[in-house]
SEVEX-223401 format. One line per 10 residues: number of its first residue (from 1); for each residue x, y, z of C-alpha. Coordinates in nm, 2 decimals. Layout:
% residues N
NUM = X,Y,Z  ...
This chain:
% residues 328
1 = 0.00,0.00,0.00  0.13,0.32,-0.10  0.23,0.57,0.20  0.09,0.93,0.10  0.22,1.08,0.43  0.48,1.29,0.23  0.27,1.38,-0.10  0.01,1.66,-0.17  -0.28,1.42,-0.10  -0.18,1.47,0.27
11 = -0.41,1.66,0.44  -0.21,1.90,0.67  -0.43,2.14,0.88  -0.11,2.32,1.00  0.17,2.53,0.85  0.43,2.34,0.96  0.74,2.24,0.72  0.93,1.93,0.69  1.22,2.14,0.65  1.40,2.47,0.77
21 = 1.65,2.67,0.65  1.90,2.90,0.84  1.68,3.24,0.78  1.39,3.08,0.92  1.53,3.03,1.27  1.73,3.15,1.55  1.93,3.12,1.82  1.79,3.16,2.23  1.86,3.15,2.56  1.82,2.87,2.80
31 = 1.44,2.94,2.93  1.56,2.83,3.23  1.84,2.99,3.44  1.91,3.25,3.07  2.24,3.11,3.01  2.37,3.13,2.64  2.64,2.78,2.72  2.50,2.50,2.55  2.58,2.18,2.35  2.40,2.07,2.03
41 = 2.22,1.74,2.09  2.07,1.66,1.77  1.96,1.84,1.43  1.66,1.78,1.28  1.41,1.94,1.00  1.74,2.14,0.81  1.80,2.40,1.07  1.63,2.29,1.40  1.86,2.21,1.65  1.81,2.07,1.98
51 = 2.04,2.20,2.29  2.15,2.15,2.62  2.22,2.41,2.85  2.57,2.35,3.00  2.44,2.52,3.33  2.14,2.43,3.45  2.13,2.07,3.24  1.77,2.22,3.07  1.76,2.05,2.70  1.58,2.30,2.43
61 = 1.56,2.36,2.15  1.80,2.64,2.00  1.78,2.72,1.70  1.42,2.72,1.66  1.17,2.87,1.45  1.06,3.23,1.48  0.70,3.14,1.59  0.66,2.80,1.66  0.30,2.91,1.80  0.17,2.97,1.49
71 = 0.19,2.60,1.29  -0.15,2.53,1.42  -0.27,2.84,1.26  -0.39,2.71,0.95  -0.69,2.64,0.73  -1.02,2.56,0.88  -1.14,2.35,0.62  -0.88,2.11,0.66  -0.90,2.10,1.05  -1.24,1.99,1.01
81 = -1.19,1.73,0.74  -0.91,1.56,0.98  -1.19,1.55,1.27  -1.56,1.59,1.11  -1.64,1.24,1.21  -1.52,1.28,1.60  -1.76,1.63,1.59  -2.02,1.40,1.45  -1.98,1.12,1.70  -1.94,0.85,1.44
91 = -1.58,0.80,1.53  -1.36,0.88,1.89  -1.03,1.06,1.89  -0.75,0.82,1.92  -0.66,1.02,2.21  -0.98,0.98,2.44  -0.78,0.68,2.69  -0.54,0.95,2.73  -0.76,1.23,2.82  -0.96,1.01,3.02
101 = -0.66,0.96,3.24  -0.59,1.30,3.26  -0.91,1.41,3.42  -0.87,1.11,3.69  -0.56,1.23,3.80  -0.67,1.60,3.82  -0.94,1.45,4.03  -0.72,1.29,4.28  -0.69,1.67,4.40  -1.03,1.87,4.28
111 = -1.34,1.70,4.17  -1.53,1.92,4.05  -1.53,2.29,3.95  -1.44,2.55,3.66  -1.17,2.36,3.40  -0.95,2.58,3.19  -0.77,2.40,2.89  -0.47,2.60,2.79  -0.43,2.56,2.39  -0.75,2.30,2.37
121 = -0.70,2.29,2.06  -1.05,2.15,1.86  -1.18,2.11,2.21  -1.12,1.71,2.25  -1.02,1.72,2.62  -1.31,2.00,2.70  -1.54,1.75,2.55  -1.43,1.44,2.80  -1.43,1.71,3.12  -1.76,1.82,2.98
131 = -1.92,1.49,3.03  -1.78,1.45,3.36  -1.95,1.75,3.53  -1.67,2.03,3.51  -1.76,2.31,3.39  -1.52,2.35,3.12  -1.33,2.70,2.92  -1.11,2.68,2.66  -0.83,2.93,2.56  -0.64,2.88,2.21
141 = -0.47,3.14,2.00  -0.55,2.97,1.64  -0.79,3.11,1.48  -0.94,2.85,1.29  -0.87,2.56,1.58  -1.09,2.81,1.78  -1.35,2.86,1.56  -1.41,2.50,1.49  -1.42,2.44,1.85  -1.68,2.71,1.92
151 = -1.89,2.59,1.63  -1.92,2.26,1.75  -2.05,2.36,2.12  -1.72,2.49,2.29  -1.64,2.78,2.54  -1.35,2.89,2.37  -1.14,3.26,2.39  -0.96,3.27,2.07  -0.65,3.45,2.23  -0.31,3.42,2.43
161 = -0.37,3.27,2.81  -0.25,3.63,2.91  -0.50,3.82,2.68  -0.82,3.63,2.94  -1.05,3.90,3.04  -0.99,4.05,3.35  -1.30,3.87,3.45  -1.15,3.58,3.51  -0.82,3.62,3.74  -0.89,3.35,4.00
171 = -1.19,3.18,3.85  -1.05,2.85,3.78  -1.01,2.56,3.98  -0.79,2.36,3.73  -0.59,2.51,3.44  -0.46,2.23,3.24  -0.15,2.23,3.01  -0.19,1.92,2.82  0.07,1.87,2.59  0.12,2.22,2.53
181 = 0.38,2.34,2.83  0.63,2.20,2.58  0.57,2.46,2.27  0.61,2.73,2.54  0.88,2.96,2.40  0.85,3.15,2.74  0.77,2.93,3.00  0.78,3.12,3.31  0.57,3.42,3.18  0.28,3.14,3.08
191 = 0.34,3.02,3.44  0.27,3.38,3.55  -0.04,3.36,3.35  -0.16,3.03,3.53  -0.10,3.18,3.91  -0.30,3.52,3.77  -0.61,3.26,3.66  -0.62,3.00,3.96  -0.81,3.00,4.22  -0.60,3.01,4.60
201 = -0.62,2.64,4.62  -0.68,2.57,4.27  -0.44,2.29,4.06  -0.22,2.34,3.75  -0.21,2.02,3.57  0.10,2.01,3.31  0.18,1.68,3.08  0.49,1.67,2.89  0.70,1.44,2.66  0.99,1.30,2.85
211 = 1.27,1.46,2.73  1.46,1.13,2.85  1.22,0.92,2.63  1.36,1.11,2.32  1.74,1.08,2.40  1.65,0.74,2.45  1.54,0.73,2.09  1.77,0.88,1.96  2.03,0.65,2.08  1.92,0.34,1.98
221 = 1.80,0.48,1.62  2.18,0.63,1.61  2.28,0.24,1.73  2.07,0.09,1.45  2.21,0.32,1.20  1.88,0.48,1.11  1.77,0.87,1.12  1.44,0.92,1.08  1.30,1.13,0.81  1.06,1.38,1.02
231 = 1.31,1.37,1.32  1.27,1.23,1.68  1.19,1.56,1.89  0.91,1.76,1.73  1.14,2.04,1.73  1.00,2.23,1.47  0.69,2.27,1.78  0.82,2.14,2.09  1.10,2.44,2.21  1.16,2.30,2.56
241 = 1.21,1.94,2.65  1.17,1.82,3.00  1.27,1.60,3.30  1.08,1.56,3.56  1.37,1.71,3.75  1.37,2.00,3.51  0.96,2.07,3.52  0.97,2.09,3.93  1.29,2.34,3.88  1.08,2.53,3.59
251 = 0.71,2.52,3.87  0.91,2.58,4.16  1.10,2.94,3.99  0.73,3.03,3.86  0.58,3.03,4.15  0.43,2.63,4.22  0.51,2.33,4.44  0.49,2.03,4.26  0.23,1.81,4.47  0.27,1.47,4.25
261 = 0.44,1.35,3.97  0.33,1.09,3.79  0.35,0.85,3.43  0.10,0.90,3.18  0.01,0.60,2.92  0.16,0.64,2.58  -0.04,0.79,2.31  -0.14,0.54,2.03  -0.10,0.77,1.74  -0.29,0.59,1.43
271 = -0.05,0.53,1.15  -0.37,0.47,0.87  -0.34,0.83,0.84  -0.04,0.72,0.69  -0.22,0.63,0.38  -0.55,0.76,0.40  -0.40,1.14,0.48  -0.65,1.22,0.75  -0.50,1.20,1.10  -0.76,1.16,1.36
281 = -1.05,0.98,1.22  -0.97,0.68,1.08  -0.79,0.44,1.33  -0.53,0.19,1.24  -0.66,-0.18,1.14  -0.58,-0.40,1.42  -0.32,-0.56,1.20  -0.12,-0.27,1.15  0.12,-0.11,1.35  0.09,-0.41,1.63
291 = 0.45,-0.41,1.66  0.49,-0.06,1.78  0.16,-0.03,2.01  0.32,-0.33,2.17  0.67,-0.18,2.23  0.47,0.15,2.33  0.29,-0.03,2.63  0.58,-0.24,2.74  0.84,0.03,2.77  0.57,0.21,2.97
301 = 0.53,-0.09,3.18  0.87,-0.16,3.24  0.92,0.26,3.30  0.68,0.20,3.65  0.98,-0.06,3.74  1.26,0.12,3.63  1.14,0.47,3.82  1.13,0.21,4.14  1.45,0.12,4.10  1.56,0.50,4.05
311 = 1.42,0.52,4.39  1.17,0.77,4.24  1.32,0.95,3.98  1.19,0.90,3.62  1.42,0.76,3.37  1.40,0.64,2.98  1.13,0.43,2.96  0.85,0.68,3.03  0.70,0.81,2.75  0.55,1.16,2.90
321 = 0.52,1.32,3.23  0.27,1.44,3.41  0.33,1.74,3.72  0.01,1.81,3.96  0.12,2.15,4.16  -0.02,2.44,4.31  0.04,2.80,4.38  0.34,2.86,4.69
């Protein structure tokens, strides 16, 4: 069967490019401690480079592109081709396990209350908090990923998280960052942001790729003599890459204590779309792709017993991480 993953009969909601030259990025500071000392971990997408900083051990990436916010800023129409049958309920989102789990562990701390998804995106986690009881609002800066969202039911502000009407400073009892801490070109501002929004005893809820999970990766691809075509870190979106030991430094300078910790399941990302060209919709046949849902759910297993035997810590295995804090 004939992959169309890399041809026109893709269909690409976003703006982002396989490939970056030198104009297109540039060269930042450690978001972090600010410290311009850093070592080049990989190179991906042309230009892209992934970094470590040689003082505070942050990985990010530098040089990035200019506005890595803005990939998801694309055409409506296609947005809504890739999704039309989850907004129609003839299909779920490939997702909904994971978003499932990520409202149980929010509820380990509040149960109930107002829910604010930072970057929600077409609203697929608002949907599940929905249809718990939370009373959910949405903030996300696309245009046309808000639109649709609205459209189809959705409290959504089409804006920045700082750019919330004054309204609602300390209305929320959860603000969520689910996998959108990582595209965060300026971390502890957008942390800022969160204190201004939460309630006094509210929860911020952040999930994050492991930044571990991608050396890891990397490694064993570089082992097996193999570099893969569209990279290994996302780092033409994802702009800071963390530890857990690296997210509690990031909470604890902007203003949280870190309450829990914890491992989130792996996402099963469909590979059909692979040939089809629609991403969300259309899930893999079971007979497809077995091999890596298999490794997926072992190494996240087997990344429960290695953090025992880090005595805590979280090491390689662990596909994402997941921080519960609050406000200090």
């Amino acid at each position: 069967m004939k992959l169309v993953a890399g041809s026109q009969d893709y269909v690409k909601g976003g703006t982002q490019k396989d490939t970056y030259n030198k104009d297109e990025v540039i060269e930042v500071a450690c978001p972090l401690c600010g410290s311009e000392d850093r070592t080049r971990l990989y190179t991906e997408h042309g230009a892209v480079g992934v970094s470590q900083c040689l003082k505070c051990n942050l990985v990010y990436t530098s040089p990035r592109i200019h506005s890595p916010e803005e990939i998801y800023w694309g055409d409506a129409n296609l947005y809504y081709q890739e999704s039309r049958l989850i907004f129609e309920g003839k299909a779920a989102h490939h997702r909904d396990s994971n978003y499932l789990c990520e409202i149980k562990a929010i509820e380990r701390f509040k149960k109930s209350g107002r829910f604010l998804d930072v970057g929600c995106n077409l609203g697929m986690l608002l949907r599940l908090a929905m249809k718990r009881g939370w009373e959910t609002v949405g903030v996300e800066p696309s245009p046309s990923l808000s639109s649709l969202a609205r459209k189809h039911g959705y409290q959504v502000y089409n804006c920045f998280l700082n750019e919330l009407p004054a309204h609602e400073e300390g209305a929320f009892d959860v603000v969520a960052f689910s996998d959108v801490f990582e595209h965060i070109t300026n971390p502890q501002g957008f942390l800022s942001d969160a204190r201004k929004y939460l309630k006094p005893d509210g929860v911020l809820y952040v999930k994050v790729p492991n930044v571990k999970w991608s050396i890891l990766k990397q490694k064993v691809l570089g082992a097996m003599g193999k570099k893969p075509e569209q990279g290994i870190w996302d780092s033409y979106e994802h702009v800071v890459h963390y530890s857990d030991t690296t997210l509690k430094q990031m909470l604890e300078k902007g203003g949280f204590k870190t309450l829990q910790i914890v491992l989130d399941p792996p996402v099963q990302t469909p590979n059909w779309h692979e040939y089809v060209g629609q991403c969300f919709q259309y899930p893999t046949p079971p007979l497809m792709d077995w091999q890596r849902k298999v490794m997926r759910s072992a190494c996240y297993r087997l990344s429960m017993i290695e953090r025992l035997l880090r005595f805590g810590s979280v090491g390689y295995l662990a596909p994402n991480i997941v921080a519960l804090a609050r406000k200090v």
